[in-house]
C-alpha positions as CSV (number, residue, x, y, z in Angstrom):
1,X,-119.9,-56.3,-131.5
2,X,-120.7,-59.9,-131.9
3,X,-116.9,-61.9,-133.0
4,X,-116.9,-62.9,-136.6
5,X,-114.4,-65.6,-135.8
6,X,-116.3,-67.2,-132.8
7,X,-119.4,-67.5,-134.7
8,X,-117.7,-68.9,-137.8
9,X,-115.8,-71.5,-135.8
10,X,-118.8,-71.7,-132.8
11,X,-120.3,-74.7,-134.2
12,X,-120.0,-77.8,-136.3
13,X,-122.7,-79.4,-137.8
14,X,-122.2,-82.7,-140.0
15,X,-120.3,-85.4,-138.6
16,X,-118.1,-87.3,-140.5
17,X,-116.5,-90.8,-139.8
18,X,-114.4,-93.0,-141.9
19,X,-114.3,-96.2,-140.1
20,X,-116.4,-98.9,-142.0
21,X,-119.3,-100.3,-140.7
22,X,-119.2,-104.1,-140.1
23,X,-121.6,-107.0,-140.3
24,X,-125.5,-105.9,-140.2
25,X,-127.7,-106.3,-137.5
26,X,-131.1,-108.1,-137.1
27,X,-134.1,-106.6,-134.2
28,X,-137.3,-108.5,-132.9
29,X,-139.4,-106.4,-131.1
30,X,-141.8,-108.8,-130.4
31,X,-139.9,-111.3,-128.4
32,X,-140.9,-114.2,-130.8
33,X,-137.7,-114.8,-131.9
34,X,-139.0,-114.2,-135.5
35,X,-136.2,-111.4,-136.5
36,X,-135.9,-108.8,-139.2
37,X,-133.8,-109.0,-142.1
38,X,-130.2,-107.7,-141.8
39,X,-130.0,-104.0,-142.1
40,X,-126.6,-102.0,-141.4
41,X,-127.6,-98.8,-139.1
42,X,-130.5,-97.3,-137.8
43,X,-132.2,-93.9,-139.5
44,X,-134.0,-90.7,-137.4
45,X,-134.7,-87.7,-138.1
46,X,-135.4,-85.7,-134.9
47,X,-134.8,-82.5,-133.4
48,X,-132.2,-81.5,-130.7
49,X,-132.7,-78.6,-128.5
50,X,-129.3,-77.0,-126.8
51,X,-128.9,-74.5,-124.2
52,X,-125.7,-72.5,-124.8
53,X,-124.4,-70.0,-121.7
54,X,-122.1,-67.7,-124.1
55,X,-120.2,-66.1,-121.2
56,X,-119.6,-69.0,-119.2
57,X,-119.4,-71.5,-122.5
58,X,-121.2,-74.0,-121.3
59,X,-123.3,-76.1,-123.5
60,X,-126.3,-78.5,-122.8
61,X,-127.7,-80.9,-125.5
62,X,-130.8,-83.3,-125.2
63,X,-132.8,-85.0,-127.8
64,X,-135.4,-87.8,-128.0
65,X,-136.1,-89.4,-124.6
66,X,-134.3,-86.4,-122.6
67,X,-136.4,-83.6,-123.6
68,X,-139.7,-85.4,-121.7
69,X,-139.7,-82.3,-119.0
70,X,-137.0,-80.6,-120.1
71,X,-137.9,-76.8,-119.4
72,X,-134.6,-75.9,-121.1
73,X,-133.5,-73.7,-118.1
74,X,-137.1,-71.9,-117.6
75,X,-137.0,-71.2,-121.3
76,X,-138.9,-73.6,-122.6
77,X,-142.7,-74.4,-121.7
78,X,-143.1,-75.3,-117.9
79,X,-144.4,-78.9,-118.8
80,X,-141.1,-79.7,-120.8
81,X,-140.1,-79.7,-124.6
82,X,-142.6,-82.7,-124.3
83,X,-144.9,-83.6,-121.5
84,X,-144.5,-87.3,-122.0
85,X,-143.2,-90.3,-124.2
86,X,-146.7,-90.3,-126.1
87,X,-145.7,-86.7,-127.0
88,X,-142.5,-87.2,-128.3
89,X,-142.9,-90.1,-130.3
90,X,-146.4,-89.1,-131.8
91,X,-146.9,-90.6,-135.1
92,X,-143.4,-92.4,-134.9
93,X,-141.5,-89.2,-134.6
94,X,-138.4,-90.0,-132.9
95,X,-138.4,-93.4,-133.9
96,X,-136.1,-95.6,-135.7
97,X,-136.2,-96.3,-139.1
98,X,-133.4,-99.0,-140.8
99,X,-130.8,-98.7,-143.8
100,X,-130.6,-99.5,-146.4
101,X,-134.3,-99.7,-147.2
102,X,-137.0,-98.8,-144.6
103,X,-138.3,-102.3,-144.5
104,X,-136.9,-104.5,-142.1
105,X,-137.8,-102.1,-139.2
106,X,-141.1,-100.7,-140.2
107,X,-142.1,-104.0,-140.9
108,X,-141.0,-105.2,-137.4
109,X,-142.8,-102.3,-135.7
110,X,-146.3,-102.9,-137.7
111,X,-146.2,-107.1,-137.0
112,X,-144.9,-106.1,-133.3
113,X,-147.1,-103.0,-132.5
114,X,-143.6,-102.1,-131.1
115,X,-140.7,-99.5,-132.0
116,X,-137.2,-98.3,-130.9
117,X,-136.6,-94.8,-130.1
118,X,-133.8,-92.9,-128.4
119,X,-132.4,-90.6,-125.6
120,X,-129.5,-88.3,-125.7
121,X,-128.0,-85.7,-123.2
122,X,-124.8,-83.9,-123.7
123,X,-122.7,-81.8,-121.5
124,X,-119.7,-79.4,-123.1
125,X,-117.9,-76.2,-123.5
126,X,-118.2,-73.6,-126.5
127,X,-115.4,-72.3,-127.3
128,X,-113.3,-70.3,-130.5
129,X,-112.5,-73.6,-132.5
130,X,-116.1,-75.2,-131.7
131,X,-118.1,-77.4,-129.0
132,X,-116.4,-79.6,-126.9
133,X,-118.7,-82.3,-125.4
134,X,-117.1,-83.7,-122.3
135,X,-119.8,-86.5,-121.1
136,X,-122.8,-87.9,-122.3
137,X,-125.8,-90.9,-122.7
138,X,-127.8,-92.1,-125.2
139,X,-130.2,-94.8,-123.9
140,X,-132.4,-96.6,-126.5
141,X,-135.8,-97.1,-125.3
142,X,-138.8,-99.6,-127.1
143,X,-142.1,-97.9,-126.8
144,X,-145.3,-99.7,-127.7
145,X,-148.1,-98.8,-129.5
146,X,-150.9,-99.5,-126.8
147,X,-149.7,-97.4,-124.6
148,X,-147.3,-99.7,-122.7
149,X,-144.8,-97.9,-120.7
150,X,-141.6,-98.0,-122.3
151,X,-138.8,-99.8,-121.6
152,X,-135.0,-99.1,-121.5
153,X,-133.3,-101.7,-124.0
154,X,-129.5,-100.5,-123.5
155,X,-127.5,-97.3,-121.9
156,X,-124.3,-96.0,-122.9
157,X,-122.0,-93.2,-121.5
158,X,-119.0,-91.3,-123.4
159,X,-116.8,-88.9,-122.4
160,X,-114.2,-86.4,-124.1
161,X,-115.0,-85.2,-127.9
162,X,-115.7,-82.1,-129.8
163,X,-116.5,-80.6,-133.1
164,X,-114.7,-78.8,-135.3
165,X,-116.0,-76.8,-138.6
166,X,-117.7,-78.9,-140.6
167,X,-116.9,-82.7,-138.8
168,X,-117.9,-83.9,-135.1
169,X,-116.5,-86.7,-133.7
170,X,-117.0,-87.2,-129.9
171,X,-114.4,-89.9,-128.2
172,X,-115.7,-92.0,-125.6
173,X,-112.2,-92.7,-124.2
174,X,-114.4,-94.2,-121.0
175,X,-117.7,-95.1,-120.4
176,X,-120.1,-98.3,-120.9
177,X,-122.6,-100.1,-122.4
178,X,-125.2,-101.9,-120.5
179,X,-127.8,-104.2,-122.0
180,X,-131.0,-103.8,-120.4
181,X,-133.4,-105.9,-122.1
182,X,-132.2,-108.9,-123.6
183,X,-133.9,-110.1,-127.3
184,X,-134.0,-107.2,-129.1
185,X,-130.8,-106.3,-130.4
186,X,-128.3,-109.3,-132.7
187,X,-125.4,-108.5,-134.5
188,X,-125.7,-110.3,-138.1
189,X,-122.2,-112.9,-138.1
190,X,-121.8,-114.0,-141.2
191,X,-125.6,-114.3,-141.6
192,X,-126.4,-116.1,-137.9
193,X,-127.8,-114.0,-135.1
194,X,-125.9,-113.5,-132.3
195,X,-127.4,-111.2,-129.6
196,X,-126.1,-108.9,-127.9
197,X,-126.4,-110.1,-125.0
198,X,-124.9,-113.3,-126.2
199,X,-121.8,-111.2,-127.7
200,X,-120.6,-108.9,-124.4
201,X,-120.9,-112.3,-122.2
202,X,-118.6,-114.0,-124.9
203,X,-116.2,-110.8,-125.1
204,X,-116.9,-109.1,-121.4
205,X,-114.1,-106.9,-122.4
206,X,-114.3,-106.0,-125.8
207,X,-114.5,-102.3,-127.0
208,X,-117.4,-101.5,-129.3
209,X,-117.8,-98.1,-131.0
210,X,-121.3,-95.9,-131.4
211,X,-121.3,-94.3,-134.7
212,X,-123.4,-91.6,-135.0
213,X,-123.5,-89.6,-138.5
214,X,-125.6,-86.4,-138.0
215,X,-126.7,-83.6,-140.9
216,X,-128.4,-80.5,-140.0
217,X,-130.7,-79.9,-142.1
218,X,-130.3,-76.3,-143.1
219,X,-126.4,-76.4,-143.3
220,X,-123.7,-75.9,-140.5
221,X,-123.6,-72.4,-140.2
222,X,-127.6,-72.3,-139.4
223,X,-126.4,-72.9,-135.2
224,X,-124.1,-69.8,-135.6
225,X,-126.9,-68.3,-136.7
226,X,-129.5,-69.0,-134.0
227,X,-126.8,-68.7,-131.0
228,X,-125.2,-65.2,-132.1
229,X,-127.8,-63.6,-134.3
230,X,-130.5,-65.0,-132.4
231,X,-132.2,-65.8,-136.3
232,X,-135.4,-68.0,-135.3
233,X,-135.2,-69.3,-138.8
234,X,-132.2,-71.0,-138.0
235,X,-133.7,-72.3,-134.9
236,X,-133.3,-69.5,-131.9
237,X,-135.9,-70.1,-129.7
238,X,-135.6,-68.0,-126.4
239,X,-132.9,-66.5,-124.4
240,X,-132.8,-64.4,-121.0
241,X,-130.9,-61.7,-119.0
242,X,-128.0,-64.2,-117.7
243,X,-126.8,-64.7,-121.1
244,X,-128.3,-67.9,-121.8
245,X,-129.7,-68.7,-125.3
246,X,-132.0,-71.5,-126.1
247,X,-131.5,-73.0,-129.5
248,X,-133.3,-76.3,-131.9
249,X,-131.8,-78.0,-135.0
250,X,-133.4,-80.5,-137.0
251,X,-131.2,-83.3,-137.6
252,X,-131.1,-86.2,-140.3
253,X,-128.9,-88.7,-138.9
254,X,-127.6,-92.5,-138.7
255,X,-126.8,-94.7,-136.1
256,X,-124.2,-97.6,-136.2
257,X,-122.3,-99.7,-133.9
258,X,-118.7,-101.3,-134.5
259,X,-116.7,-104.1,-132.8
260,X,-113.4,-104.4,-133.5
261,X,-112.0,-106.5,-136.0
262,X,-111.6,-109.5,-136.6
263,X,-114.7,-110.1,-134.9
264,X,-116.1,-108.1,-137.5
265,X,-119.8,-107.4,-136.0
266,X,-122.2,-103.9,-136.3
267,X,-124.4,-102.4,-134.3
268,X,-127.1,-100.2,-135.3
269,X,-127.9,-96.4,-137.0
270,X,-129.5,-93.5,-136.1
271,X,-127.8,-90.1,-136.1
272,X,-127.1,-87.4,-134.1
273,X,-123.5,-87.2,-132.6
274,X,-120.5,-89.3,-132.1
275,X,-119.6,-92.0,-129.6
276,X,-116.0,-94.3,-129.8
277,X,-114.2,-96.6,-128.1
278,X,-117.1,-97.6,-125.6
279,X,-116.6,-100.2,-123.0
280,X,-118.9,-102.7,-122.6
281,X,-120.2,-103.6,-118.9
282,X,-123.0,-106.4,-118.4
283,X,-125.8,-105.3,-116.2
């Protein structure tokens, strides 16, 4: 008999911060120093796809960049959850959008032929009071609409975090932030661009935080759902003799980054987990 108190507390699935966001940010994607207008986080809507172990409680997450080849354990289709970048970000799905107002970035990406998208993998434990993600990445990638291979703009890693019913909030108590591609990314100071690149070589130390504000759409108790009563509505999607089951959520979510004050810059929105007290380390 499946545990009534496991599945109610199995999974959380909006993630809630309170720290306020700081100055906007500004992107050119087209390297002509023409940038967009200040914005304050990043906007997706994508899907994640998990594999829980229930009686090991283990728990696997990837999304966006990550699920290129993913076979999800030998559950998924042998080419991967998507067979290449073209795949997963097929008429801009996976992409970034900005907010408030979807101007500034889908006008950058239509002058630019250029966009921003995303790569996230999670590693954790599932347990009676939730998920526990103990390491991670998300890596933001530009993609380009001729068919350019894409290109890594910045990595981070994060570890120690969890969920809880009806708030996640994963901690990066260590980890970095490495700027890849220089020109893309500015914070908006007081209405001058600063890159970010010209930011981390000013503060080499300084610790930056990855806000990530993620809604399932469906509601929380949809993953319950899809791990324990293996409900395809809510998004089961396979599952095998070892006691692995293979789950998807769709997820409406926002993506900001935060120095500390008083510098008083922001970084970006998207949404999908949680990432704090990141450490910054220059390429």
């Amino acid at each position: 008999m499946k545990s009534n108190f496991l599945k109610a507390a199995a999974i959380a699935s909006v993630m809630v911060f309170n720290t306020a966001y700081a100055d906007n940010i500004r992107v050119d994607l087209s390297g002509d120093n023409t940038l967009t207008d200040a914005f304050e986080t990043f906007q997706v809507t994508y899907d994640s796809h998990t594999l829980v172990n229930v009686p090991n409680q283990t728990v696997h997450t990837y999304a966006g960049y990550n699920l290129i080849g993913q076979t999800m354990g030998g559950l998924a289709a042998p080419t991967g959850v998507f067979a290449d970048f073209g795949e997963m970000t097929n008429g801009l799905a996976n992409v970034f959008g900005s907010a408030p107002g979807f101007g500034p970035m889908f006008s950058e990406i239509a002058s630019s032929g250029s966009f921003l998208s995303f790569g996230v993998d999670l590693v954790g434990t599932l347990g009676v009071n939730g998920i526990s993600y103990t390491s991670g990445t998300l890596d933001l990638w530009q993609g380009f609409m001729n068919g350019d291979a894409p290109v890594k703009v910045m990595q981070s890693t994060f570890t120690s975090g969890g969920i809880t019913v009806g708030n996640q909030d994963i901690l990066s108590t260590a980890g970095s932030v490495d700027i890849l591609k220089e020109g893309v990314m500015y914070f908006d100071d007081n209405g001058t661009p600063v890159s970010f690149t010209e930011y981390f070589t000013a503060h080499p130390l300084e610790e930056i935080r990855l806000l990530i504000d993620q809604n399932v759409v469906g509601g929380a108790d949809q993953i319950a759902k899809a791990i324990f009563d293996q409900d395809t509505d809510a998004g089961y999607k396979n599952s095998d003799n070892l006691g692995n089951v293979y789950i998807s959520a769709t997820h409406s979510s926002t993506l900001s980054f935060k120095v500390p004050e008083p510098t008083s810059l922001a970084i970006l929105g998207l949404g999908l987990l949680g990432f704090a007290g990141t450490r910054r380390r220059k390429a």
